[in-house]
BAPAPA-526307 format. One record per residue (C-alpha): x, y, z; residue number from 1. Coordinates in nm, 2 decimals, decimal comma, always signed. Last residue first. Layout:
residues N
+--------+--------+--------+-----+
:      u :      v :      w :   n :
+--------+--------+--------+-----+
:      X :      Y :      Z : NUM :
...
+--------+--------+--------+-----+
END
This chain:
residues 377
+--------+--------+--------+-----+
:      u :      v :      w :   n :
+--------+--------+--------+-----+
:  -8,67 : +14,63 : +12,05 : 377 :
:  -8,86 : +14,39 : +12,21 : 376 :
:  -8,68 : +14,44 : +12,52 : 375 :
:  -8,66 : +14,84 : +12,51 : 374 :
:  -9,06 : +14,89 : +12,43 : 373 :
:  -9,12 : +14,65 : +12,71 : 372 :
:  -8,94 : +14,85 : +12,96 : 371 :
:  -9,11 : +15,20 : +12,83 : 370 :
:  -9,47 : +14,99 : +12,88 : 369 :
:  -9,41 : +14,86 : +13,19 : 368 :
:  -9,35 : +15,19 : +13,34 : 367 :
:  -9,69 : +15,32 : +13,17 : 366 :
:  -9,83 : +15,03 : +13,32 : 365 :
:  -9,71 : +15,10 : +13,70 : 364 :
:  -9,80 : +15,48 : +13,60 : 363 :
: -10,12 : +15,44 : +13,55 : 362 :
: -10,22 : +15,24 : +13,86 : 361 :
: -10,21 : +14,84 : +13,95 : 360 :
: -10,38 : +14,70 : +14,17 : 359 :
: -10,68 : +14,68 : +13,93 : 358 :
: -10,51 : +14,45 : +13,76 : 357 :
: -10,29 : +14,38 : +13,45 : 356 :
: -10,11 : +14,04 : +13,34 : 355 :
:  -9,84 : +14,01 : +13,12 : 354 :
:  -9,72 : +13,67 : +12,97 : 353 :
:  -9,38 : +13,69 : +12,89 : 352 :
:  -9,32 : +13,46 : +12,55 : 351 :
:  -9,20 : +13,17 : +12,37 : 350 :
:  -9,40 : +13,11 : +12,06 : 349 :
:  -9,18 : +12,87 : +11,89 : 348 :
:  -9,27 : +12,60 : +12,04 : 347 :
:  -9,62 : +12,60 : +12,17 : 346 :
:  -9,68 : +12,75 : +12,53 : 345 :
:  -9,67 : +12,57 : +12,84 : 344 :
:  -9,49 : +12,27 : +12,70 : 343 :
:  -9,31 : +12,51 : +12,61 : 342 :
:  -9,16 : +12,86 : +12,74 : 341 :
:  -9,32 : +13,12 : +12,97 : 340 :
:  -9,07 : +13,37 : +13,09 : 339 :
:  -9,16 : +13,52 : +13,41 : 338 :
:  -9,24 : +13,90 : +13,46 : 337 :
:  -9,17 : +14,10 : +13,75 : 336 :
:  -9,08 : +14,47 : +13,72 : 335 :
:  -8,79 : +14,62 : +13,95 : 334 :
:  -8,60 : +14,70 : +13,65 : 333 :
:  -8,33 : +14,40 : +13,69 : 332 :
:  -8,63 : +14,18 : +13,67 : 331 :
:  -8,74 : +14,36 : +13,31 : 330 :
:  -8,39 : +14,24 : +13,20 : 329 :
:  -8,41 : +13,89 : +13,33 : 328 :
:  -8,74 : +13,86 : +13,19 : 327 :
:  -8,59 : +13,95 : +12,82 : 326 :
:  -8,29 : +13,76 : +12,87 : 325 :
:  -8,55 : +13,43 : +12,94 : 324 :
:  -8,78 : +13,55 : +12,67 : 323 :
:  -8,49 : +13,57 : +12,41 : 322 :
:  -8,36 : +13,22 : +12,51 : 321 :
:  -8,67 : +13,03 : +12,51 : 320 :
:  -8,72 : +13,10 : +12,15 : 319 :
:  -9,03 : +13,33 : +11,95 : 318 :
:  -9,05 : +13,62 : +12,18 : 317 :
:  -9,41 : +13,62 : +12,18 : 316 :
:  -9,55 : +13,96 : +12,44 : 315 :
:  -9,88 : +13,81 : +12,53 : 314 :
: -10,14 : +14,04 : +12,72 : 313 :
: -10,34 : +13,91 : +12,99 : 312 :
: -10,58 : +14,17 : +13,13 : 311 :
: -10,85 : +14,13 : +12,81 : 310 :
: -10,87 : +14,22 : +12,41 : 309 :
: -10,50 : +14,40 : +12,52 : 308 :
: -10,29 : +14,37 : +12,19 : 307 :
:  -9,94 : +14,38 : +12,16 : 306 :
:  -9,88 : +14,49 : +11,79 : 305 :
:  -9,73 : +14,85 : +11,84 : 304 :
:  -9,52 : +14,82 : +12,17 : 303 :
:  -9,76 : +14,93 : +12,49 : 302 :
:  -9,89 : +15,27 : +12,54 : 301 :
: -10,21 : +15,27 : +12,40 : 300 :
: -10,37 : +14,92 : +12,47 : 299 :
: -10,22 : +14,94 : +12,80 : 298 :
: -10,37 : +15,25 : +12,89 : 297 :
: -10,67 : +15,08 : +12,80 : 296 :
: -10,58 : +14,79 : +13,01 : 295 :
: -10,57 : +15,02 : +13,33 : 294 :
: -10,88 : +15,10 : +13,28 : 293 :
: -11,00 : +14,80 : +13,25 : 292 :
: -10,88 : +14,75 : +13,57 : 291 :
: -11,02 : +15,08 : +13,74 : 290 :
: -11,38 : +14,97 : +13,60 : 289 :
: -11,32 : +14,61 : +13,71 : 288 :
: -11,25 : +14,76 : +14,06 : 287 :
: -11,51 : +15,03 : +14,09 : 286 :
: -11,85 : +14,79 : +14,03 : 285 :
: -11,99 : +14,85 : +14,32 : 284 :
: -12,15 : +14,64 : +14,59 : 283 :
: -12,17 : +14,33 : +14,45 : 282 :
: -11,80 : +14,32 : +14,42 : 281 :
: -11,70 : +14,39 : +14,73 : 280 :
: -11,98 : +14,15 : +14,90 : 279 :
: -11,79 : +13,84 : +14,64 : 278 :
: -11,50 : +13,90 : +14,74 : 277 :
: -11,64 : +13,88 : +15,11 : 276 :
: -11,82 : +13,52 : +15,03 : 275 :
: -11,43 : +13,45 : +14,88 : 274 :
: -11,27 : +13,52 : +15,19 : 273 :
: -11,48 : +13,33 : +15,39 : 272 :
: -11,47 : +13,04 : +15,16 : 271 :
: -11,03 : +13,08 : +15,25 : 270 :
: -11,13 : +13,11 : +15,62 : 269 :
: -11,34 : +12,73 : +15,59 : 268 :
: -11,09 : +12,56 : +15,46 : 267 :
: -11,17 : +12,42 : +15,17 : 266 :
: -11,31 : +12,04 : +15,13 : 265 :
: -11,08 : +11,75 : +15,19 : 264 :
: -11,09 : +11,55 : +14,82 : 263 :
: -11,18 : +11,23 : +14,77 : 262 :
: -11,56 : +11,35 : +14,68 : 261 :
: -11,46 : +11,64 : +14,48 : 260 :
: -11,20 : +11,50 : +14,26 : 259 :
: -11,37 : +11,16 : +14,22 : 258 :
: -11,65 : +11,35 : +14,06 : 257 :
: -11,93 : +11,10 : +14,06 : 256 :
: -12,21 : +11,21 : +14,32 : 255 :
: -12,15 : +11,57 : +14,36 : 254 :
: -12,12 : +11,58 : +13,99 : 253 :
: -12,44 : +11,44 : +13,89 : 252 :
: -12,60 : +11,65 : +14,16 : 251 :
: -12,46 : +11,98 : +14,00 : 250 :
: -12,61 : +11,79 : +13,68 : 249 :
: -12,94 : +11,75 : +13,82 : 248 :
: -12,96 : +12,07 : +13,95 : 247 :
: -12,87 : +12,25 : +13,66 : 246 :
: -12,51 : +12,43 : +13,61 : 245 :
: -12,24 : +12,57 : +13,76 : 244 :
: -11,89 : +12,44 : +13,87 : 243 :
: -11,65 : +12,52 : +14,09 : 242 :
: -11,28 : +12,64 : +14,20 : 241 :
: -11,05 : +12,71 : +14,50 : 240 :
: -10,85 : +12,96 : +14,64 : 239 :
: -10,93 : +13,33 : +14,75 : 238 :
: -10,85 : +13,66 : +14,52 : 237 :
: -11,18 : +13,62 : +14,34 : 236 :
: -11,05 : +13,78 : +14,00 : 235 :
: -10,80 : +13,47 : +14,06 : 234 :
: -10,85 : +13,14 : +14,29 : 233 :
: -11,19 : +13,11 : +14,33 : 232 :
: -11,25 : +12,98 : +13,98 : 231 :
: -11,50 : +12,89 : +13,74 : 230 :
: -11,66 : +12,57 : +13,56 : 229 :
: -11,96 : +12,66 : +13,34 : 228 :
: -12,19 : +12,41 : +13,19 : 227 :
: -12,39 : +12,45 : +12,91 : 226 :
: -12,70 : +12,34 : +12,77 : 225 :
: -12,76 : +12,46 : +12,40 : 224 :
: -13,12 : +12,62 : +12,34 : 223 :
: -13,14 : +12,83 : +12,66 : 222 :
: -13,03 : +13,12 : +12,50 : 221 :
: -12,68 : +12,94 : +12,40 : 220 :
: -12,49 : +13,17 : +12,60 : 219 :
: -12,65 : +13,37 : +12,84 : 218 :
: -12,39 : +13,39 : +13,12 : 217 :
: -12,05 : +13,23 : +12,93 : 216 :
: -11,83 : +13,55 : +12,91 : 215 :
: -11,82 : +13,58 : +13,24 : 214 :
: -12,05 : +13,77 : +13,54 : 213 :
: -11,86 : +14,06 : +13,55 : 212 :
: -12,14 : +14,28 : +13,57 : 211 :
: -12,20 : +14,24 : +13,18 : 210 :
: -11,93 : +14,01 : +13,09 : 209 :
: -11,56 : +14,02 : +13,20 : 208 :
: -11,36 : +14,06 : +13,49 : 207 :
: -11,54 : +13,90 : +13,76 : 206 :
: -11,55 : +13,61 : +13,60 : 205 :
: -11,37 : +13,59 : +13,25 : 204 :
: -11,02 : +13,40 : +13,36 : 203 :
: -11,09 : +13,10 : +13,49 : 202 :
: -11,44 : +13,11 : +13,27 : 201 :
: -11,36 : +12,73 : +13,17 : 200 :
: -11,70 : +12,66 : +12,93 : 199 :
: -11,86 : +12,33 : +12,90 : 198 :
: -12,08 : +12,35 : +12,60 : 197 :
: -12,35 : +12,09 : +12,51 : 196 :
: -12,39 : +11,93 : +12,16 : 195 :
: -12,72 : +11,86 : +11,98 : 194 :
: -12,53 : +11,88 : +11,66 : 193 :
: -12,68 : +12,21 : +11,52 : 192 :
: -12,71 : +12,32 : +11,86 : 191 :
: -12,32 : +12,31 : +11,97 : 190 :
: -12,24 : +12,48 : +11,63 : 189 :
: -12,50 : +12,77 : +11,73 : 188 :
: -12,35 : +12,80 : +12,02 : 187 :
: -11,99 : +12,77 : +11,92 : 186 :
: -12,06 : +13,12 : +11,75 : 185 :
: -12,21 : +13,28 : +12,01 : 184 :
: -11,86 : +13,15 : +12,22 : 183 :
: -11,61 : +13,25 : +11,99 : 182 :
: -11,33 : +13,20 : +12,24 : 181 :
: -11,19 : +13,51 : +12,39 : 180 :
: -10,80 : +13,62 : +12,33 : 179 :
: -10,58 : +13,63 : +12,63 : 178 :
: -10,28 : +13,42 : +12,49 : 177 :
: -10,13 : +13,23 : +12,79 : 176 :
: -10,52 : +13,20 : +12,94 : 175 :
: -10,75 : +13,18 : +12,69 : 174 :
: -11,03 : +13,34 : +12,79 : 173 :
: -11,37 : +13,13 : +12,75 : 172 :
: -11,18 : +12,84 : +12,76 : 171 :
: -11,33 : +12,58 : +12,58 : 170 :
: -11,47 : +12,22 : +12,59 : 169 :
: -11,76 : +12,10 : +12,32 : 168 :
: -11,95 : +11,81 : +12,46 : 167 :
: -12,10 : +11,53 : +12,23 : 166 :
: -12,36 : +11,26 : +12,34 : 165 :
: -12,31 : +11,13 : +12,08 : 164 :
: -12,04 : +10,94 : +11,87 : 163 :
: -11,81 : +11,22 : +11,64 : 162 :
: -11,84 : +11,19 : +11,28 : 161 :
: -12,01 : +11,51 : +11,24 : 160 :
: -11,86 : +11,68 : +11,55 : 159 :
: -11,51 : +11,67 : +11,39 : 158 :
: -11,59 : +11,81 : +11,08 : 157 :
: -11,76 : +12,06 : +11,27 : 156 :
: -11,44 : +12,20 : +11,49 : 155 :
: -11,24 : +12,16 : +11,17 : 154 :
: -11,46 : +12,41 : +11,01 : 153 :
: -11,50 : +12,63 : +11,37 : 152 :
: -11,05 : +12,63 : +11,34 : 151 :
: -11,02 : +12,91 : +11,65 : 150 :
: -10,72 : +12,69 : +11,81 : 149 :
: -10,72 : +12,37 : +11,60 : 148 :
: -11,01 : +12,07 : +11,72 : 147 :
: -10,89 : +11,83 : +11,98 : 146 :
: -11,12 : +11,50 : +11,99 : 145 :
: -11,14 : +11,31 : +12,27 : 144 :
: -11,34 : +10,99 : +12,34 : 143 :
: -11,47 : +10,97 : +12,70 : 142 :
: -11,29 : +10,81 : +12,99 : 141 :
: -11,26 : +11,11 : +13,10 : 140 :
: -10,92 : +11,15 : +13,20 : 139 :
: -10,78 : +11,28 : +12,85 : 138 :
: -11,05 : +11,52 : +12,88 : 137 :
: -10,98 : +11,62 : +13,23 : 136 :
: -10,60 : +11,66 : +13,10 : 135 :
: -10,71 : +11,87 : +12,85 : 134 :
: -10,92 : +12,11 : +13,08 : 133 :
: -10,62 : +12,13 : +13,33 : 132 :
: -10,36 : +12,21 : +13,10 : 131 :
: -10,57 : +12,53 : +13,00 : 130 :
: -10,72 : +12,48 : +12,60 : 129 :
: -10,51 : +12,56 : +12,30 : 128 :
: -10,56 : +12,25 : +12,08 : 127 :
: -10,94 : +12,34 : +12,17 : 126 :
: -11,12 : +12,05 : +12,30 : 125 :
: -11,45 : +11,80 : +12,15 : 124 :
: -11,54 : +11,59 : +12,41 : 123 :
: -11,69 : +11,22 : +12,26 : 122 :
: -11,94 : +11,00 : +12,40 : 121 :
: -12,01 : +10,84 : +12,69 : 120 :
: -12,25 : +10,90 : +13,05 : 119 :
: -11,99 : +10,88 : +13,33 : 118 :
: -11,79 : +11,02 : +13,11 : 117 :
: -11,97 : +11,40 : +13,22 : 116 :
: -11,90 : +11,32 : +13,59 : 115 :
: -11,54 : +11,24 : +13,51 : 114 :
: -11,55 : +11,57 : +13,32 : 113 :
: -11,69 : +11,79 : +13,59 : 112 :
: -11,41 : +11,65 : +13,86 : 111 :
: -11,08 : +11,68 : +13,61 : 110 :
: -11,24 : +12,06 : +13,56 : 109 :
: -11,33 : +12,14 : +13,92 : 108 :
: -10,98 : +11,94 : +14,04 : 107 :
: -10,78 : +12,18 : +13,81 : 106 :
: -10,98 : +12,52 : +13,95 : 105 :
: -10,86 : +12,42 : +14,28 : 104 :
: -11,01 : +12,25 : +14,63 : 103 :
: -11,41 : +12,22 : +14,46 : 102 :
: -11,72 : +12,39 : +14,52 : 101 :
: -12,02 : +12,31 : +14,37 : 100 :
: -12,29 : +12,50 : +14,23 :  99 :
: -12,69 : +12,48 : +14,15 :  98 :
: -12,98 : +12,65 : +13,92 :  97 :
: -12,74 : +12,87 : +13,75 :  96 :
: -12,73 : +13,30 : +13,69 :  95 :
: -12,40 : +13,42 : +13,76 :  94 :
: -12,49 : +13,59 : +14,08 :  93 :
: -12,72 : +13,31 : +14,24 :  92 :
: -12,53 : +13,03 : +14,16 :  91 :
: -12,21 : +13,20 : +14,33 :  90 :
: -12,47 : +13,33 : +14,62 :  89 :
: -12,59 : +12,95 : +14,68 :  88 :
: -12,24 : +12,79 : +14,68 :  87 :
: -12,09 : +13,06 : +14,92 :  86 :
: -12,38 : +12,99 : +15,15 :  85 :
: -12,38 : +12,61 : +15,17 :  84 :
: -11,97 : +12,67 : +15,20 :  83 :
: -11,98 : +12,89 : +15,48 :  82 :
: -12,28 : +12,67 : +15,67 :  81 :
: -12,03 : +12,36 : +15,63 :  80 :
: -11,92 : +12,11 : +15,31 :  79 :
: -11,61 : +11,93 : +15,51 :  78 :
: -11,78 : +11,68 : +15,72 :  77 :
: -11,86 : +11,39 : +15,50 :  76 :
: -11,99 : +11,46 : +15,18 :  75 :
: -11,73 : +11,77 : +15,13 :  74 :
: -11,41 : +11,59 : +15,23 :  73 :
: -11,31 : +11,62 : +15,59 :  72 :
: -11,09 : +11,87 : +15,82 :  71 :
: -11,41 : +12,05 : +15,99 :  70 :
: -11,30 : +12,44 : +15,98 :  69 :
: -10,99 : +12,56 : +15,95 :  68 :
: -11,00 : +12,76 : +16,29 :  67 :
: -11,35 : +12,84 : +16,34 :  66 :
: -11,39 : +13,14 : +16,53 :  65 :
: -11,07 : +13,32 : +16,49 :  64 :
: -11,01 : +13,16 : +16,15 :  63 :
: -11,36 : +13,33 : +16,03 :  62 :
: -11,26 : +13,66 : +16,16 :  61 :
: -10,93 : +13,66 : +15,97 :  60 :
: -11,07 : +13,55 : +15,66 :  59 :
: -11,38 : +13,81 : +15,68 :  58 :
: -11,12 : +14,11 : +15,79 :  57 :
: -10,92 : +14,01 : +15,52 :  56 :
: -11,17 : +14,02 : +15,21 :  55 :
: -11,32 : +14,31 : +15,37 :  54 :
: -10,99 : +14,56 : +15,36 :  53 :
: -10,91 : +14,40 : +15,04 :  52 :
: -10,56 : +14,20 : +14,99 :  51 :
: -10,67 : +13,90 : +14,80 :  50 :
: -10,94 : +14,14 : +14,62 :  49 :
: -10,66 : +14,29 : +14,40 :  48 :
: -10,92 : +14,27 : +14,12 :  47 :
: -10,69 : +14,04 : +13,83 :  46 :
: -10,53 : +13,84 : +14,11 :  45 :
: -10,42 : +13,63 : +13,85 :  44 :
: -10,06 : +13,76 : +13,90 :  43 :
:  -9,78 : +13,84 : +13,69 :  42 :
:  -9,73 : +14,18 : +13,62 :  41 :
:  -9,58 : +14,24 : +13,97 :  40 :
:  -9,38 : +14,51 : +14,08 :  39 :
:  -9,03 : +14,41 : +14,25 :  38 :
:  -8,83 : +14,58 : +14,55 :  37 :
:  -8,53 : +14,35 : +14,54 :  36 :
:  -8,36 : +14,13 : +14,84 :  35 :
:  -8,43 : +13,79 : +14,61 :  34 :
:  -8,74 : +13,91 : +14,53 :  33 :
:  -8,94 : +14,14 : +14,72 :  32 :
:  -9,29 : +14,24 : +14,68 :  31 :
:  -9,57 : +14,46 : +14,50 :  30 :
:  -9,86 : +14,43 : +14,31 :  29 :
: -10,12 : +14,38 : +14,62 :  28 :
:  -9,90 : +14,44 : +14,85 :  27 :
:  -9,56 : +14,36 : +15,06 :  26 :
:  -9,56 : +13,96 : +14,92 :  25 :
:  -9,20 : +13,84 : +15,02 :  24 :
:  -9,11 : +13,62 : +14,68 :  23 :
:  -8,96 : +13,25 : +14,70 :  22 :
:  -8,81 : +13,18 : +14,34 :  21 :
:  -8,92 : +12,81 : +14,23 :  20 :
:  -8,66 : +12,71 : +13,95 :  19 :
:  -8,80 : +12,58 : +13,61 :  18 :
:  -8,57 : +12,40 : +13,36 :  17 :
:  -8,65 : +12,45 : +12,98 :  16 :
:  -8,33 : +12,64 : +12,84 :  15 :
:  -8,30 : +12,34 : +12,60 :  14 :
:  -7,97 : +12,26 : +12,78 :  13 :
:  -8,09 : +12,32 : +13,16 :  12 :
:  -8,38 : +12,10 : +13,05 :  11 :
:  -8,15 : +11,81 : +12,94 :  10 :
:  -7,95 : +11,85 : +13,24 :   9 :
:  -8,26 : +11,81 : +13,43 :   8 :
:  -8,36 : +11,50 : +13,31 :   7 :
:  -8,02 : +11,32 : +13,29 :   6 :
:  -8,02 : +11,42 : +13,70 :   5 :
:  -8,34 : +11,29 : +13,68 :   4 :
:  -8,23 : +10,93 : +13,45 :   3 :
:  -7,95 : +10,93 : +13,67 :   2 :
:  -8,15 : +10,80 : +14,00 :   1 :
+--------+--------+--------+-----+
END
């Protein structure tokens, strides 16, 4: 039809239109792009676990024996021993009565909030919240409410006129701008309005929190009830995404959340690998250590003004044409870092979004660093 072809002239015009770039993974950090040696600063894969010694022996072994697994959705073959056990051990290390696993991080959140409609009310989200937490809202049948980024006034004003039962919905780590919600502080709203708090730690567990167990263990001390929905997919180095919380809720969700129960479970390698991420990171804490490292050196060496509260560090450009040239220019240095432009950022606030891991070793940031310090110039 012309109204695409109209489409993506448009986006070509505003500097907006996305092209898929097929990169030859050759490590952790590393691959080739377009016949170029490239280091990455733009993965989730905030541990390096997706390329562990463990965490590919367990895949491997696991498609050996099984193959893919059962090919059904979760109530009807899908959910096997692998996924019984991952479940328990994810409940078990960051502190919940019960967990489900979903296919993605997106389907957790689109699945928890269906569950959560299922009862009314209003969900209160951040302005700045991950695409897939508003779109679950927006989903959820519920009535929405978006509050400003870090605004705890408007936050309440909302709440008070807002029809019960009331959820507040946040990122614990937000991912384009890598600052932490103020999650003591959304407690004590969340009790003085009998709220509960569903939390997105995409980005906290296994990186942040005592152990690595988020932002979100403790929160509330019992008073508030909240809900945490993580991720398989980055510190984990695996795929996929759940949700943690009491029994009866977890329950609640396996029985309502359209996501999970038309949805053909994961394959049964990919659970492997995260049961193994999980082993490596029960064992020793040496790869958060080595990637918060690696943020410190960060924190020092980067451009005056870029600040490092957690492995994704913003560098705002402002337009769409300054982060594009400036992308282009770090590219042609061997170091990969996309442009991110609106609608996933707001306009105005073009950026690169940097990310850090433990893959990474002092002199991969301090290379960064010297690039940076020439683009933003």
């Amino acid at each position: 039809m012309d109204a695409y072809a109209a489409e993506l002239a448009r986006l070509t015009e505003a500097n907006l239109l996305r092209r898929l770039s097929a990169l030859e993974v050759t490590g952790p950090v590393r691959g080739r792009l377009d016949g170029r040696d490239v280091l990455l600063f733009s993965s989730n894969d905030y541990l390096g676990l997706s390329a562990h010694p463990h965490v590919r022996e367990r895949a491997a072994a696991a498609a050996a024996e099984h193959g893919m697994g059962p090919r059904g959705s979760a109530l009807l073959c899908g959910w096997t021993r692998f996924h019984e056990e991952l479940a328990a051990r994810l409940a078990a290390f960051f502190g919940a009565e019960a967990c489900f696993l979903f296919p993605s991080g997106y389907l957790a959140n689109l699945g928890v909030l269906q569950a959560i409609g299922r009862f009314g009310g209003t969900v209160l989200s951040g302005e700045r919240n991950h695409a897939s937490l508003i779109d679950a809202c927006r989903l959820s049948r519920l009535e929405v409410r978006v509050h400003r980024h870090g605004d705890l006034v408007h936050l309440e004003e909302l709440l008070a006129s807002s029809p019960a039962p009331r959820t507040i919905a946040t990122d614990t780590v937000y991912s384009m701008d890598g600052d932490l919600a103020p999650l003591a502080d959304l407690a004590r709203i969340a009790e003085r309005h009998g709220a509960q708090l569903l939390l997105d730690e995409a980005h906290a567990m296994l990186v942040l929190g005592s152990g690595g167990r988020g932002l979100g263990a403790g929160v509330g001390g019992g008073r508030v009830p909240v809900i945490r929905v993580g991720t398989l997919s980055k510190a984990f180095g695996a795929l996929g995404g759940f949700v943690l919380g009491s029994r009866a809720f977890v329950d609640c969700v396996v029985n309502h959340a359209r996501t999970g129960l038309f949805s053909t479970a994961l394959p049964v390698p990919v659970v492997a690998a995260a049961l193994a991420a999980l082993d490596v990171v029960e064992r020793d804490d040496t790869l958060r250590k080595r990637l918060w490292t690696n943020v410190g050196v960060a924190a020092a060496s980067f451009p005056s003004g870029l600040r490092a509260s957690s492995p994704i560090i913003p560098v705002i450009l402002g337009t769409e044409e300054r982060a594009l040239a400036a992308s282009a220019s770090l590219l042609k240095d061997g170091l990969h870092v996309p442009a991110v432009r609106p609608p996933t950022v707001p306009p105005g606030t073009s950026r690169l979004r940097v990310t850090l891991t433990a893959a990474h070793d002092e002199a991969d940031v301090r290379r960064l660093a010297a690039a940076l310090r020439e683009v933003v110039a």
